[in-house]
LUMKOLRO-238151 format. One record per atom (N, C-alpha, C): residue in three letters; z, y, x. Coordinates in steps of 0.001 Angstrom, whole numbers, plus 500000, padded with zeros to 6 digits. Example, Ala and Ser with C-alpha at 12.3 -4.5 7.8 and 13.67 -1.06 7.14 Angstrom:
<rs>
ALA507800494310513190
ALA507800495500512300
ALA507800496700513200
SER507080497750512850
SER507140498940513670
SER507870500030512900
</rs>
This chain:
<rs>
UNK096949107168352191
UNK097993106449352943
UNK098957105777351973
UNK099021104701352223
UNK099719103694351401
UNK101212103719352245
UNK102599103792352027
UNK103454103470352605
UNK103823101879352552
UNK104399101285353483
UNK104722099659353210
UNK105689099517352423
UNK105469098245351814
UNK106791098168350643
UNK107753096708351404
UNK108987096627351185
UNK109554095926351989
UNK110710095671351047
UNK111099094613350364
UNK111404093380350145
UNK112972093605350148
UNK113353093926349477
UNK115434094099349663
UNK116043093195350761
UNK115829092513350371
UNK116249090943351049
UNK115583090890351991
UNK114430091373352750
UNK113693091302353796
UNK114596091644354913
UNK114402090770356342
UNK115487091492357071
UNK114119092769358298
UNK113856093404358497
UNK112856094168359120
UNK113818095036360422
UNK113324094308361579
UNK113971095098362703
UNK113706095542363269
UNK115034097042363973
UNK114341098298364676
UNK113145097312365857
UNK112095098528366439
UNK110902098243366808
UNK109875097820366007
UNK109975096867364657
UNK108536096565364113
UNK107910097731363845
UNK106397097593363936
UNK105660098364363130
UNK104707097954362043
UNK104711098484360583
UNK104234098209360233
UNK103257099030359611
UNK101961098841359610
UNK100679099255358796
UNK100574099815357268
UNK099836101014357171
UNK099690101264356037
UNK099618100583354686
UNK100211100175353573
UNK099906099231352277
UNK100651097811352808
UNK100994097680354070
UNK101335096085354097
UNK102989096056353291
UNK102590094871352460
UNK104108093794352037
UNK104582092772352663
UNK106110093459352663
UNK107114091862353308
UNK107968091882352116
UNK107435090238351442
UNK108282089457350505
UNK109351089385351206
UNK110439088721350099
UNK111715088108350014
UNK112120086998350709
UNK113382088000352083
UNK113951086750352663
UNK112746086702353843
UNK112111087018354053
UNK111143087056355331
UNK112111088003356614
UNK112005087893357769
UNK112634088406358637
UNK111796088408360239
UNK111364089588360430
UNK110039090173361462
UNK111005090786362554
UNK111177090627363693
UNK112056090604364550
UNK111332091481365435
UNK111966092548366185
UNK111424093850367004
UNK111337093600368683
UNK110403094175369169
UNK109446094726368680
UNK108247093861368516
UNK107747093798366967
UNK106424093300366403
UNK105672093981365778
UNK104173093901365854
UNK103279094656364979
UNK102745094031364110
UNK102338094699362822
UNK101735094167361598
UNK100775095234361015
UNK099732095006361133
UNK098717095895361051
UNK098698096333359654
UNK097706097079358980
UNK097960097534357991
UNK096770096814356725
UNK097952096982355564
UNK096912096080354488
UNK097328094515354366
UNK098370094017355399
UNK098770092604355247
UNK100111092397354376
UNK100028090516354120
UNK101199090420353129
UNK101759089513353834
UNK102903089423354001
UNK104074088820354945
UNK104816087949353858
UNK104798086727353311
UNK105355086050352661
UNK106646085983352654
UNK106997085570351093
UNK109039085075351497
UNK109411084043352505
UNK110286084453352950
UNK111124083559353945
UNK109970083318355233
UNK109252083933355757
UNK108232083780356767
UNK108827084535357959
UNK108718084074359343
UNK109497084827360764
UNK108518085051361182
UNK108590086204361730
UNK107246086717362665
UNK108345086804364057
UNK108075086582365217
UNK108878086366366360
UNK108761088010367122
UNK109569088188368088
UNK109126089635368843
UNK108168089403369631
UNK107564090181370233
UNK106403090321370787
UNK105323089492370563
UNK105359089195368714
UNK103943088891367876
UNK102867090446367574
UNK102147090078367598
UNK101260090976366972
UNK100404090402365908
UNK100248091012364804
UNK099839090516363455
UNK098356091750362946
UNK097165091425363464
UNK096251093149362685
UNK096201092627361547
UNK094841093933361188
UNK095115094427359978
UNK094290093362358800
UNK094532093065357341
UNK094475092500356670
UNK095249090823356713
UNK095686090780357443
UNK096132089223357333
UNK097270089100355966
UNK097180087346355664
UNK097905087166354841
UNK098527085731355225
UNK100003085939355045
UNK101073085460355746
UNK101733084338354498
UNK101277083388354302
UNK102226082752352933
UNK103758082540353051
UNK104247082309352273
UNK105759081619352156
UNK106086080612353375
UNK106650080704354060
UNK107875079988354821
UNK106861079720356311
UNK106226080506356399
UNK105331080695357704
UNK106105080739359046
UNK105732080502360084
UNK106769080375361343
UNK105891081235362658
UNK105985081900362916
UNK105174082432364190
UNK106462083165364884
UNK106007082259366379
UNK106498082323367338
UNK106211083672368492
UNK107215083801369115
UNK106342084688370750
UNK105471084347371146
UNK104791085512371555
UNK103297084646372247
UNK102201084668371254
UNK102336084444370157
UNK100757084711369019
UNK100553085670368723
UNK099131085955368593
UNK098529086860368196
UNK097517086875367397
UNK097458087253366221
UNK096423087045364928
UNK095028088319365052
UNK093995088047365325
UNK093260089052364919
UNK093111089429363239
UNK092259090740362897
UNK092068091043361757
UNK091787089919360728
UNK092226090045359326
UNK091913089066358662
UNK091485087680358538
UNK093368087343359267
UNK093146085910359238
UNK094647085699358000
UNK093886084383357811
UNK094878083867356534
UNK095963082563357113
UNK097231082391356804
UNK097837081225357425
UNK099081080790356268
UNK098404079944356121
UNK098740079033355415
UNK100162079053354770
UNK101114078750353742
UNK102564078332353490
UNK103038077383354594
UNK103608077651355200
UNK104692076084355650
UNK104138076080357304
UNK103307077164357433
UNK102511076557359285
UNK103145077470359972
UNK103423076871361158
UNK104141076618361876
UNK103113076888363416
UNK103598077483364517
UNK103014078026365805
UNK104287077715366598
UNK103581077007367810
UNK104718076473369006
UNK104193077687369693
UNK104772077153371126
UNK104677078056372373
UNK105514077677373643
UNK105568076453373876
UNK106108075412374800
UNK105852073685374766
UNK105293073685375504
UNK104954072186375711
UNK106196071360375930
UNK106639071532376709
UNK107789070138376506
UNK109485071497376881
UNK110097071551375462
UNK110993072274375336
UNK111962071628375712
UNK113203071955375579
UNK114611071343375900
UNK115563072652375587
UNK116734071879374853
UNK117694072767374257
UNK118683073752375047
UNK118796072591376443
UNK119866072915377659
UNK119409072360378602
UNK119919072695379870
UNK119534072053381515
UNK119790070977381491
UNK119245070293382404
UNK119341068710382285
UNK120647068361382548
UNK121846069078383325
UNK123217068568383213
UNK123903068775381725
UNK123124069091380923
UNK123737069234379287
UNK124892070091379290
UNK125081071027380646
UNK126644072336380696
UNK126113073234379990
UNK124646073965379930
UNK124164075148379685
UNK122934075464378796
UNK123295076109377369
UNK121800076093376848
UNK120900076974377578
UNK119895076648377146
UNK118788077809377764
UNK118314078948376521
UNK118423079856377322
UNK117855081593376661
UNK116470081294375851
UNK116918081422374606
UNK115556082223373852
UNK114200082972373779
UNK114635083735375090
UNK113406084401375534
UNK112291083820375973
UNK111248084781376243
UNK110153083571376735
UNK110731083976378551
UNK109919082548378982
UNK109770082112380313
UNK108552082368380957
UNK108863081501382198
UNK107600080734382902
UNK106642079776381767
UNK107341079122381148
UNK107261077938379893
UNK106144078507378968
UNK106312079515378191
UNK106013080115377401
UNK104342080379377256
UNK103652079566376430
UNK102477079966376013
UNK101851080514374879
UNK100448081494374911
UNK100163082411374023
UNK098906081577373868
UNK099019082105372306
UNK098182081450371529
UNK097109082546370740
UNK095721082554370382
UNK095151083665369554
UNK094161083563368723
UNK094475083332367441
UNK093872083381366574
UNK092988084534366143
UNK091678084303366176
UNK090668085087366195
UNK090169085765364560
UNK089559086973364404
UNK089054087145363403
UNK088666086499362612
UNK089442086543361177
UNK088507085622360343
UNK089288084572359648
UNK089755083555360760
UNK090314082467360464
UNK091271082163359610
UNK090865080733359186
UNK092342080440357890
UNK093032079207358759
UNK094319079506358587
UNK095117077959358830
UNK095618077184357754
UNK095431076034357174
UNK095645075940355926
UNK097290075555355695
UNK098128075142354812
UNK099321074856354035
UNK099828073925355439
UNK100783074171355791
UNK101558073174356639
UNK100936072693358222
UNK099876073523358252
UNK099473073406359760
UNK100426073737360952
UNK100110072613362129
UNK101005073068363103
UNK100115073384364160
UNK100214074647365217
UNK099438075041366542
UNK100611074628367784
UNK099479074180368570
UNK099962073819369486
UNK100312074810370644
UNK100942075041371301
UNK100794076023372296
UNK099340076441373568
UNK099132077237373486
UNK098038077941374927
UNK097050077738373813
UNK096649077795373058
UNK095472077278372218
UNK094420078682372144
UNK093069078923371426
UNK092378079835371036
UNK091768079507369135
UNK092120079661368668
UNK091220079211367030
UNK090221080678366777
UNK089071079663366921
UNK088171080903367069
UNK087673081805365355
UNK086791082945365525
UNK086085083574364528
UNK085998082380363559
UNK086574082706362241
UNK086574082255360484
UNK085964081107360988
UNK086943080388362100
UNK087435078731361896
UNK088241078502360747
UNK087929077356360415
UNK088891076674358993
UNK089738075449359512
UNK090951075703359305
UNK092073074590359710
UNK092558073926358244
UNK092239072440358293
UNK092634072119356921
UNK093955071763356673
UNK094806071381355608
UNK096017071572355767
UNK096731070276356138
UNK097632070590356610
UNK098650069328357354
UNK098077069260358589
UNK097411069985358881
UNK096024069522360195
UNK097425069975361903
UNK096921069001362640
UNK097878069225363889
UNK096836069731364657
UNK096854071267365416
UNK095843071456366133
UNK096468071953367554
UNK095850070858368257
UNK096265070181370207
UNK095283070540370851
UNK093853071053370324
UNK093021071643371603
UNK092269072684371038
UNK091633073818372043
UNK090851074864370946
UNK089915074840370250
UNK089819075975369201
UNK088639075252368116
UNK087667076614368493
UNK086175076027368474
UNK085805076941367555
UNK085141077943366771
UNK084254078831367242
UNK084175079672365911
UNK083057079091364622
UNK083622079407363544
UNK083263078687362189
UNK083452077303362245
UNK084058076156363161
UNK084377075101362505
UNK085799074916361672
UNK085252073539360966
UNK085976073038360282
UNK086695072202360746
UNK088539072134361099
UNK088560071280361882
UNK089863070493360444
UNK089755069079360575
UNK091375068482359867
UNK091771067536360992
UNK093295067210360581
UNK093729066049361238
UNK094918065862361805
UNK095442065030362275
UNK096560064946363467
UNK096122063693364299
UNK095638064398365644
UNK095387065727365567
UNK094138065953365229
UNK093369067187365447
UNK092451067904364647
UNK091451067315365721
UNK090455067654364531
UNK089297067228364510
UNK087819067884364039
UNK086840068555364784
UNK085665069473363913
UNK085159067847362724
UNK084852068369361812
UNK084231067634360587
UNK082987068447360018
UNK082564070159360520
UNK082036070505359881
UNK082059072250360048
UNK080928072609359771
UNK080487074535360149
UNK080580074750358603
UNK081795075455358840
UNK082147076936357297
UNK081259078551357376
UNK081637078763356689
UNK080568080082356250
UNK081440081499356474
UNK081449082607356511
UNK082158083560356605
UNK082835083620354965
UNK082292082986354102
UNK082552083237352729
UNK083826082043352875
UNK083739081217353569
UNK084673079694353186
UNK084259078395353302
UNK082795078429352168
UNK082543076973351662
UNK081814076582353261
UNK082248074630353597
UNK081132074270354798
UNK079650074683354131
UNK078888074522355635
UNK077550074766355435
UNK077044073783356026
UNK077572072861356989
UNK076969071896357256
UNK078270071011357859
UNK077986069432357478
UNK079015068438357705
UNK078407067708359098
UNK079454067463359764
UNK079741066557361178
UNK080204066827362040
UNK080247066747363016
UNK080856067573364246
UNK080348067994365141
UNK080145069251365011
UNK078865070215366012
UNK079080070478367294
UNK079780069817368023
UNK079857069554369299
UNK079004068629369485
UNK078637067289368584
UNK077722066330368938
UNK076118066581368911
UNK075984068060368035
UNK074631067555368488
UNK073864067849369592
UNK072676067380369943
UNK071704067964370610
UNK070153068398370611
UNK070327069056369624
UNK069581069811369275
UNK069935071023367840
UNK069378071998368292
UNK070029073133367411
UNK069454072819365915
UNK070275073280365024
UNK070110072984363624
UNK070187074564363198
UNK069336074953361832
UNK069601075783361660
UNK070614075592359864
UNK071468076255359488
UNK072189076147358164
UNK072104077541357232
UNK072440077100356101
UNK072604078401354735
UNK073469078462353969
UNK074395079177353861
UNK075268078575352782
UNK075095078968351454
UNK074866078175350248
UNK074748077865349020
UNK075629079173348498
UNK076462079774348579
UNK077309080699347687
UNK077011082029348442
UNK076695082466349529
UNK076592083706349537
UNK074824083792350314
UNK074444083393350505
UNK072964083415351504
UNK073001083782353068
UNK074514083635353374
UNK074424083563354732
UNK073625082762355697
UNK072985082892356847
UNK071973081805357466
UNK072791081934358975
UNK072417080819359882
UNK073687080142361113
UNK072955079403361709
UNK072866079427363122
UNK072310078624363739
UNK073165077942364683
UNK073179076540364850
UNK074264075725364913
UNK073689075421366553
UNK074125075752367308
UNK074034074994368784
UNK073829073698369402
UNK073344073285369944
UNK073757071550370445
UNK075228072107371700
UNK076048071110371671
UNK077174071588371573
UNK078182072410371243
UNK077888072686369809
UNK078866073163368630
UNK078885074387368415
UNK078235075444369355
UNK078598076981369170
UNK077654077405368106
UNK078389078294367255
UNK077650078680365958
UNK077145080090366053
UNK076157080453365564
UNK075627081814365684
UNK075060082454364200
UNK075804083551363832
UNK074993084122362775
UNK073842084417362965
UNK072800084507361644
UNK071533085056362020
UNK071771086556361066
UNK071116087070362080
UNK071188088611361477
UNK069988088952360593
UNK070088089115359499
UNK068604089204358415
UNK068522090994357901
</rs>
């Protein structure tokens, strides 16, 4: 049992929980009640919102933003600088401009869930209600407005599949696998993983 190590400057509030071995860098501030599974690293200056849930292995870069409403499965990676909504068309105050509106979530309020696996890269933004499926790859700066997913490659603003990644990372095959029609089978060059690519985009490991 690893105890968590936590960051002087970290602000960590009553309700979080956090997981065996996990780090919260400097200036990061995880707001209660949130979970953070165990084995993850919570970057400086990164907000995890209340009622986030974070499992186990993820890694959280510098100045990360997650909102209410997300939820990360095991070992996903997200990027420096990205950023998770959770309202489609916000507003600061009621339309007579007398009264702000509460913080909390609403009716408004959508959840978002990032699936096993997945990376979001440097400066990505999610859109609200979304799904990013199993070790999808989000490239960076990428705006992602509809769901992705599992093992594509998506870039863009907004996003876009370009291409099937590997559980290791590298693509294994380039285009956009929603288009085809007819199944392809792929390998990837760095680890000998093998994938069989769907006509309309769904990817399948092959079990060897």
């Amino acid at each position: 049992m690893q105890i968590p190590r936590i960051h002087p400057t970290a602000i960590v509030e009553d309700g979080v929980e956090l997981g065996d071995g996990t780090r919260v860098w400097d200036h990061a501030h995880l707001r209660g009640p949130c979970t953070v599974g165990r084995g993850c690293i919570v970057g400086g200056k990164t907000y995890v919102a209340y009622g986030v849930t974070v499992g186990d292995l993820c890694k959280l870069n510098a100045s990360v933003y997650i909102c209410n409403g997300v939820t990360l499965e095991r070992g996903v990676m997200v990027g420096a600088g990205a950023t998770f909504t959770n309202d489609r068309f916000p507003r600061a105050c009621n339309p007579e401009l007398t009264e702000p509106y509460p913080s909390a979530p609403d009716e408004h309020t959508e959840c978002t869930l990032v699936r096993e696996g997945a990376t979001l890269g440097a400066r990505v933004t999610v859109g609200p209600g979304l799904t990013i499926g199993r070790f999808a790859m989000i490239g960076m700066a990428s705006v992602v407005t509809r769901d992705v997913g599992d093992f594509h490659l998506v870039v863009g603003s907004p996003s876009r599949p370009v291409g099937v990644v590997c559980r290791c990372g590298p693509p294994i095959w380039r285009g956009d696998p929603r288009s085809l029609v007819q199944a392809v089978s792929a390998r990837c060059e760095a680890c000998g993983r093998g994938y069989r690519i769907q006509s309309g985009g769904t990817v399948q490991e092959i079990q060897e």
